[in-house]
C-alpha positions in Angstrom: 69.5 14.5 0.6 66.1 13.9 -1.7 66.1 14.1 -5.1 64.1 17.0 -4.4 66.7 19.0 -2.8 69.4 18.2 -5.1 67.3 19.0 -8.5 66.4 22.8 -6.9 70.1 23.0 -5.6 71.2 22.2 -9.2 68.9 24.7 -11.1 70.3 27.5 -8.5 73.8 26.6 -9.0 73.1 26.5 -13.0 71.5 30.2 -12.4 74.3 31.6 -10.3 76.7 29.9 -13.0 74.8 32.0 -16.0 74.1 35.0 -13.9 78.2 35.1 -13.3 78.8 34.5 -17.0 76.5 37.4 -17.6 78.4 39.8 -15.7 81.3 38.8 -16.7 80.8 39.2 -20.7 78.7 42.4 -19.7 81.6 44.0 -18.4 84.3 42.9 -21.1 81.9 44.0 -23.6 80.6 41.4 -25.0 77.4 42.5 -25.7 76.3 39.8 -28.0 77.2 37.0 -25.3 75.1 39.0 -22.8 72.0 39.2 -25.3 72.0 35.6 -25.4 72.5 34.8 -21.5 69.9 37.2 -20.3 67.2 35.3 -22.0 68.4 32.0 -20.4 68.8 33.8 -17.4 65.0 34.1 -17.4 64.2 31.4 -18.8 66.0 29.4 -15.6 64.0 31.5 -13.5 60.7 30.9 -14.4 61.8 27.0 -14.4 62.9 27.2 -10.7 59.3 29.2 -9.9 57.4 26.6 -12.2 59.1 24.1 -10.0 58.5 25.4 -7.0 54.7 25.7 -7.7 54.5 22.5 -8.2 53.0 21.5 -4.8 50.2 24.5 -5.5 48.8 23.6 -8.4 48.4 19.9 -6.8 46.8 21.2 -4.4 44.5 23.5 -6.5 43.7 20.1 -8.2 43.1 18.1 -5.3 40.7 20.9 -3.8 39.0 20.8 -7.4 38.3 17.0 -7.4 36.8 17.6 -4.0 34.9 20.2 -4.8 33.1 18.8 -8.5 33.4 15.0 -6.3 35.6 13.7 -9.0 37.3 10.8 -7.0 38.8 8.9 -9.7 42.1 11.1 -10.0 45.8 9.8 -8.5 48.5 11.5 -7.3 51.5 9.4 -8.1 53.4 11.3 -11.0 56.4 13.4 -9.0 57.0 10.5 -6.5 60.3 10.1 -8.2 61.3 13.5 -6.8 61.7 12.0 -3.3 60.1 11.1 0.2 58.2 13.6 0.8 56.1 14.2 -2.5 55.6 10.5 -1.9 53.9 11.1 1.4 52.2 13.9 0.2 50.8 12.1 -2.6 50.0 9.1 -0.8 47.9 11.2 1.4 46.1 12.6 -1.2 45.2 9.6 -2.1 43.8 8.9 1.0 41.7 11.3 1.7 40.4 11.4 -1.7 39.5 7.7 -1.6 38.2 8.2 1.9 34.9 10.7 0.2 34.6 8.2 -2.9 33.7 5.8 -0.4 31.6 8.2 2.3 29.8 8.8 -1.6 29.7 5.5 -2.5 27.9 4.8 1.5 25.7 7.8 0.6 24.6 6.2 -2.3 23.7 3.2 -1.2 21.8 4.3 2.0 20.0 6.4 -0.3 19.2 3.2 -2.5 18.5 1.2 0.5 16.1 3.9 1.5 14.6 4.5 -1.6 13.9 0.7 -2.2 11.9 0.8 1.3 9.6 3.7 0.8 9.1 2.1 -2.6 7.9 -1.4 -1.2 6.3 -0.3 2.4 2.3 -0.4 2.0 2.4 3.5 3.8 1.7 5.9 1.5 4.6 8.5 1.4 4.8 12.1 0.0 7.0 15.2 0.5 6.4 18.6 -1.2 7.4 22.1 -0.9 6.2 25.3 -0.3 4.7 25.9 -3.5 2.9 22.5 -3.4 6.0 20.5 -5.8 6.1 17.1 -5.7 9.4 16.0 -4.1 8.6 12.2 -3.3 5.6 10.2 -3.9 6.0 6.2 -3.9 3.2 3.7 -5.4 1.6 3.3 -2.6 0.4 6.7 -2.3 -0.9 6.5 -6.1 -2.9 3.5 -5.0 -4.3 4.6 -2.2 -5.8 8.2 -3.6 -6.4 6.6 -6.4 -4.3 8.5 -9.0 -1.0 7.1 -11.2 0.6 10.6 -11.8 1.3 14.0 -9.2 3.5 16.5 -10.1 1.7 19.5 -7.9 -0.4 18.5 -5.0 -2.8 21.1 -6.2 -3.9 18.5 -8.7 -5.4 16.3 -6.2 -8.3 19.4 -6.5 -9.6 17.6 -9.4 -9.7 13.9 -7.6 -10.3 14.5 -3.7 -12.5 17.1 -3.1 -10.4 19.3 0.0 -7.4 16.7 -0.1 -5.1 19.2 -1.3 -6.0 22.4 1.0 -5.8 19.6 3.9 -2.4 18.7 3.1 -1.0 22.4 2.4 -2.4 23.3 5.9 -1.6 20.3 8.1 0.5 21.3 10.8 4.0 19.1 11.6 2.8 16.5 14.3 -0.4 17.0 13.2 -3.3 13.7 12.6 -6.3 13.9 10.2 -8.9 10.9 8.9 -9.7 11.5 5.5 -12.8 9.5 4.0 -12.2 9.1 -0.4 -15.2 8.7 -2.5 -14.1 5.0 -2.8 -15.1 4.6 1.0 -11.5 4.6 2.2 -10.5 5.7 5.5 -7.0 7.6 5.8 -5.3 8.6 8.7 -2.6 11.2 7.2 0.7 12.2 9.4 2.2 15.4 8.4 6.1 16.3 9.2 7.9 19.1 8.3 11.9 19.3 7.7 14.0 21.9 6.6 16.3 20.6 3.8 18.9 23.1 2.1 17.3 26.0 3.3 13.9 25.2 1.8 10.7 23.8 4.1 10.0 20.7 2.8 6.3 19.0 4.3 6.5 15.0 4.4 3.3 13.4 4.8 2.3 10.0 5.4 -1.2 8.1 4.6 -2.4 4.6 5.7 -6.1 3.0 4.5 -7.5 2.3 8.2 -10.8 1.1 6.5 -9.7 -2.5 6.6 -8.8 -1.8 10.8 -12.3 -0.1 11.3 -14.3 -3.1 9.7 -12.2 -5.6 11.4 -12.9 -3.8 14.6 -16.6 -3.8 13.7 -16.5 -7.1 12.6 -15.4 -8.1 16.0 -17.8 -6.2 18.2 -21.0 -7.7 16.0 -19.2 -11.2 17.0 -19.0 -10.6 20.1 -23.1 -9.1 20.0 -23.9 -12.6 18.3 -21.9 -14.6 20.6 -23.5 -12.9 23.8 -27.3 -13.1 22.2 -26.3 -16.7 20.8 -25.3 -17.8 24.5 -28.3 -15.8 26.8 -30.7 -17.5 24.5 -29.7 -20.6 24.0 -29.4 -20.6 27.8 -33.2 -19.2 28.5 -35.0 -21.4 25.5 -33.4 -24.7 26.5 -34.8 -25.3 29.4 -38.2 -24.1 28.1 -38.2 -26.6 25.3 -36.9 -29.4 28.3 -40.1 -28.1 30.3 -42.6 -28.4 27.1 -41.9 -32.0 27.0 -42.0 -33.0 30.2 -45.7 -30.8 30.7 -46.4 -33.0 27.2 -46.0 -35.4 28.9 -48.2 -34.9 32.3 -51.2 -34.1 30.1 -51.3 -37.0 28.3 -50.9 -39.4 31.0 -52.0 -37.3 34.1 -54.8 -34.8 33.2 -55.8 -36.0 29.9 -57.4 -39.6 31.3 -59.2 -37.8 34.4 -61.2 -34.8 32.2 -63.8 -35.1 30.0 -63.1 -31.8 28.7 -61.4 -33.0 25.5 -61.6 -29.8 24.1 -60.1 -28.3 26.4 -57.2 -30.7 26.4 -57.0 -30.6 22.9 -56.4 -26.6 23.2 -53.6 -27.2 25.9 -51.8 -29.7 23.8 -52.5 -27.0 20.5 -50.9 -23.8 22.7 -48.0 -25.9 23.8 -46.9 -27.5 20.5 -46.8 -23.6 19.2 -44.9 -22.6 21.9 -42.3 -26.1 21.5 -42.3 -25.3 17.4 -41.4 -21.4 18.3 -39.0 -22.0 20.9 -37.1 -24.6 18.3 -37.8 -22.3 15.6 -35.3 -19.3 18.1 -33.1 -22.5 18.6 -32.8 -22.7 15.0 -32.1 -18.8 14.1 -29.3 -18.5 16.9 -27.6 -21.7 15.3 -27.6 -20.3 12.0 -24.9 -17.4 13.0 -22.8 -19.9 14.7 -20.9 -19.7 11.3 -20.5 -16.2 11.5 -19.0 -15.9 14.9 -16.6 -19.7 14.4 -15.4 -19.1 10.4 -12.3 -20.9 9.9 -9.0 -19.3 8.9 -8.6 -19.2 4.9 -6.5 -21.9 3.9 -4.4 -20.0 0.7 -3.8 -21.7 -2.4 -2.7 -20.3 -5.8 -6.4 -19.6 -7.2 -7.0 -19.0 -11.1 -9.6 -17.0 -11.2 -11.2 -17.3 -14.6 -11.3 -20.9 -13.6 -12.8 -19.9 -10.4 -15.6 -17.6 -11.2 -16.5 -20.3 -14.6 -17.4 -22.7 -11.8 -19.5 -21.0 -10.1 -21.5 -19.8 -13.0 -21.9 -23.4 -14.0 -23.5 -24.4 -10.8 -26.4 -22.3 -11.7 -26.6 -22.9 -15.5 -30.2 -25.2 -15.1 -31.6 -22.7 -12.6 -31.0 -19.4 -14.7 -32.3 -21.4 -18.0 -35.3 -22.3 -16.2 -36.0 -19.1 -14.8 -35.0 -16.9 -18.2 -31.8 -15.3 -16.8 -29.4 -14.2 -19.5 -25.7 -14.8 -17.6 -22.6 -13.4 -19.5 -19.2 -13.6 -18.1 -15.9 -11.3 -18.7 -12.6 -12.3 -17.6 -9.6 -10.0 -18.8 -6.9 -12.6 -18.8 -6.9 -16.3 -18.3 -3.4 -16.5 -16.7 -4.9 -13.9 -13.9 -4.2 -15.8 -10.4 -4.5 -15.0 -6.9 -3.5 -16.2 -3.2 -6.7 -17.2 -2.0 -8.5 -20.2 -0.5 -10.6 -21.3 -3.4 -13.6 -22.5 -1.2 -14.4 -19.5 0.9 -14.5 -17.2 -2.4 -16.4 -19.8 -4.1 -19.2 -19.4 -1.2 -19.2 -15.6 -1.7 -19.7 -15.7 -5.0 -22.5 -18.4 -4.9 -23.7 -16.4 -2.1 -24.3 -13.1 -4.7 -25.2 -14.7 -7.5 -27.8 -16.3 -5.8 -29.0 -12.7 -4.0 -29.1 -11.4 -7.9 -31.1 -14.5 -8.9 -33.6 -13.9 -6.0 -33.8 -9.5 -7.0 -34.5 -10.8 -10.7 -37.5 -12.4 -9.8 -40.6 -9.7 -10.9 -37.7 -8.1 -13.7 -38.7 -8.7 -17.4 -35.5 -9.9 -19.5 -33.5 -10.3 -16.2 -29.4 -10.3 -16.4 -26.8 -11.2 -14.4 -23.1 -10.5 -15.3 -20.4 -11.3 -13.8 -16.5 -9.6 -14.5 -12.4 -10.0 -13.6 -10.1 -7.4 -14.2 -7.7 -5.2 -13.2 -8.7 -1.4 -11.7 -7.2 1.7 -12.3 -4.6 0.7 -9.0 -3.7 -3.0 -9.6 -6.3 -4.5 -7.5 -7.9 -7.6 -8.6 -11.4 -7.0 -8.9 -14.6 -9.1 -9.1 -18.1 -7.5 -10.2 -21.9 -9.5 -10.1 -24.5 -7.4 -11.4 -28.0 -7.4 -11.6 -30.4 -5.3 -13.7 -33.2 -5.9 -11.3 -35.4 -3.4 -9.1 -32.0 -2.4 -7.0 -31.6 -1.3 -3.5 -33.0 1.7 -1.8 -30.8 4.2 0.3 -32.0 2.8 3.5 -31.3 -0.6 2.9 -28.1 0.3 1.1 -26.6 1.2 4.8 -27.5 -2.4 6.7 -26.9 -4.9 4.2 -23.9 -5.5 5.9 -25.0 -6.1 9.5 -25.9 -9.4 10.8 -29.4 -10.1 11.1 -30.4 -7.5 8.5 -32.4 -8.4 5.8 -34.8 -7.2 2.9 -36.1 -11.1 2.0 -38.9 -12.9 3.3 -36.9 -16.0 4.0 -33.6 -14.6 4.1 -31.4 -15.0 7.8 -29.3 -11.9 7.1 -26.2 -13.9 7.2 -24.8 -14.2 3.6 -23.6 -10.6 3.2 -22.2 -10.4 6.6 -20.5 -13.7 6.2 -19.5 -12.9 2.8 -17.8 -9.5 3.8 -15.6 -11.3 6.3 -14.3 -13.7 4.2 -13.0 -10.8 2.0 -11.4 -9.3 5.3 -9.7 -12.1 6.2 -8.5 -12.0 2.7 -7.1 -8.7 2.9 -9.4 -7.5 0.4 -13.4 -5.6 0.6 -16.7 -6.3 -0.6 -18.4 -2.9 -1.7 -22.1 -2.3 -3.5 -23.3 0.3 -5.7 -27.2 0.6 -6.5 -28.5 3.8 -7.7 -31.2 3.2 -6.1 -34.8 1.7 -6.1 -36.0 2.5 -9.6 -35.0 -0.3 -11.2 -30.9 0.4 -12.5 -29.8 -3.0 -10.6 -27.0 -3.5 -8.4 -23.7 -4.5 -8.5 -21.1 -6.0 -6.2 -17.7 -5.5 -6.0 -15.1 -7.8 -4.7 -11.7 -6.0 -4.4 -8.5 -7.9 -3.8 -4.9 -7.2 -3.9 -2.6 -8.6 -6.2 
């Protein structure tokens, strides 16, 4: 027999004992005897029920621990009383430390997951019905451009329609967005249902960097296909010049005393040999365009960087009266780049701000590092010169394009796929021709 058993077979024994003793002085009239019994009568009553309810109120409380997910509490004290309360208890236990570690799982998947939408590149929001905020993670502040959203009703202020776009996108749905910085998103929208309430999860990705790689690609693939149908058809011209060089000089030129004549010939066929080299010479000129090699990354210091490039034009701006000024925010400011192909950018617009300075009165070129508003790194050469008008402003870009007399439209295009390949873009902003200059930005992530 338990000690369980034997305690509650004591207590009743001790009742039946008093109850008897009760009687008993009751009916010899002892009434003071019976005054005193009846109260420890009762008394052992309520002890046998308090007893008895002992395995109820451990139960309220185990329910309770469950219910507020207060895991840290043992069941251990009445194991004394026998087998069974030691089972019971020890089950308890079990089942209580079987949700602290379902919660302590939760918690960590939760964690895990958080820490990814944190440090994925995808922009990811969630909101509710009334537009709330649920979840937002830093890449969505960077890529619209904002560092706080509590409402997505403030976006109103930022992205002209964003907002109404995102409260009407249906689950499944697709949409391209274009942002006044010249981004293109492609935003997802899903809907889930979470505690009863409609929550709207949306996702947005910058495909701007895609769309100019895949434009990038088709113009190389233009050059490479004019490059090679030329070269192919001038080649042999140039081979046939020189060999009908050749027959009038020793053939027709001896036999003829039409010297003049001869002297024409030899005239038209020398234009036609210097213009044929002269096509020979343009096609070669994009062969870097269409064969640029992979950047070769390096830890890069930038204020170091962008000094060195304004030193290699120090004698030519003195001599042609440019005022230069450079900004750097922080000397310590580095970057993963290869040092060489940014240096060429750079040289490449500095020297197209040296060339729009040439009819400008006090002309200035600056040139600033810093941080934007959304942690990119970014690079600015500016001009004060006649600027660039709207037309232009669209094909600077594109190979073969260009507003100089001398110029081989190359530099800008090269220059812009350097900064691809770099991860980063190269963006211009001219008011316009009437004389507010132009700037360029390079923009490059951290």
């Amino acid at each position: 027999m338990n000690r369980f058993s034997i305690n509650i077979s004591l207590r009743v024994l001790l009742l039946a004992l008093t109850l008897a003793a009760t009687v008993w002085v009751s009916m010899h009239d002892m009434l003071l005897f019976a005054l005193i019994l009846i109260p420890l009568v009762l008394l052992q009553l309520y002890g046998i029920y308090h007893y008895l309810n002992r395995i109820n109120r451990k139960l309220t409380l185990f329910l309770e621990s469950i219910r507020y997910e207060d895991f840290s509490i043992r069941f251990s004290a009445d194991n004394k009383l026998g087998k069974s309360f030691s089972m019971l208890n020890h089950q308890f236990n079990e089942v209580l430390e079987a949700f602290r570690q379902t919660r302590a799982e939760r918690e960590a998947n939760l964690k895990y997951i958080d820490t990814i939408i944190q440090h994925i590149s995808i922009g990811v929001l969630s909101f509710d019905i009334d537009g709330k905020i649920e979840l937002i993670n830093p890449a969505a502040f960077r890529l619209m451009g904002i560092y706080r959203l509590r409402n997505i009703n403030e976006l109103k202020t930022v992205h002209r329609g964003l907002a109404e776009m995102l409260m009407e996108m249906e689950s499944g749905t697709k949409l391209l967005y274009a942002t006044r910085q010249e981004q293109q998103l492609s935003i997802h929208a899903a809907t889930v249902r979470l505690q009863g309430r409609l929550i709207k999860l949306i996702s947005i990705q910058n495909i701007h960097s895609e769309l100019q790689k895949k434009e990038l690609e088709a113009w190389q693939n233009l050059t490479k296909t004019l490059r090679h149908e030329i070269m192919n058809s001038v080649t042999p011209i140039v081979s046939l010049i020189g060999t009908m060089q050749e027959i009038v000089d020793l053939d027709i030129a001896p036999g003829t005393s039409n010297q003049e004549g001869i002297t024409d010939l030899r005239e038209a066929l020398q234009t036609v040999e210097s213009r044929s080299k002269g096509i020979m010479n343009f096609v070669n000129a994009y062969r870097d365009y269409t064969t640029l090699p992979q950047p070769q990354f390096t830890n890069v210091n930038l204020r170091n960087l962008v000094s060195s490039v304004s030193h290699l034009f120090q004698a030519d701006m003195k001599q042609s009266g440019i005022t230069f000024h450079l900004s750097a925010e922080a000397d310590n400011l580095e970057i993963h780049a290869d040092v060489s192909q940014l240096q060429m950018v750079l040289i490449n617009l500095v020297k197209n701000a040296m060339d729009a300075l040439e009819h400008t009165p006090d002309p200035t070129i600056s040139m600033k590092v810093y941080l934007n508003n959304i942690q990119q790194i970014c690079i600015e050469v500016t001009d004060n010169g006649p600027g660039i008008d709207t037309d232009a402003m669209n094909k600077i870009f594109i190979p073969f394009f260009t507003t100089k007399k001398t110029g081989s439209g190359i530099g800008l295009s090269l220059s812009q796929q350097i900064i691809q390949m770099h991860g980063g873009q190269l963006k211009v902003s001219s008011p316009g021709n009437n004389g507010n200059g132009t700037t360029f930005f390079i923009l490059l992530n951290t």
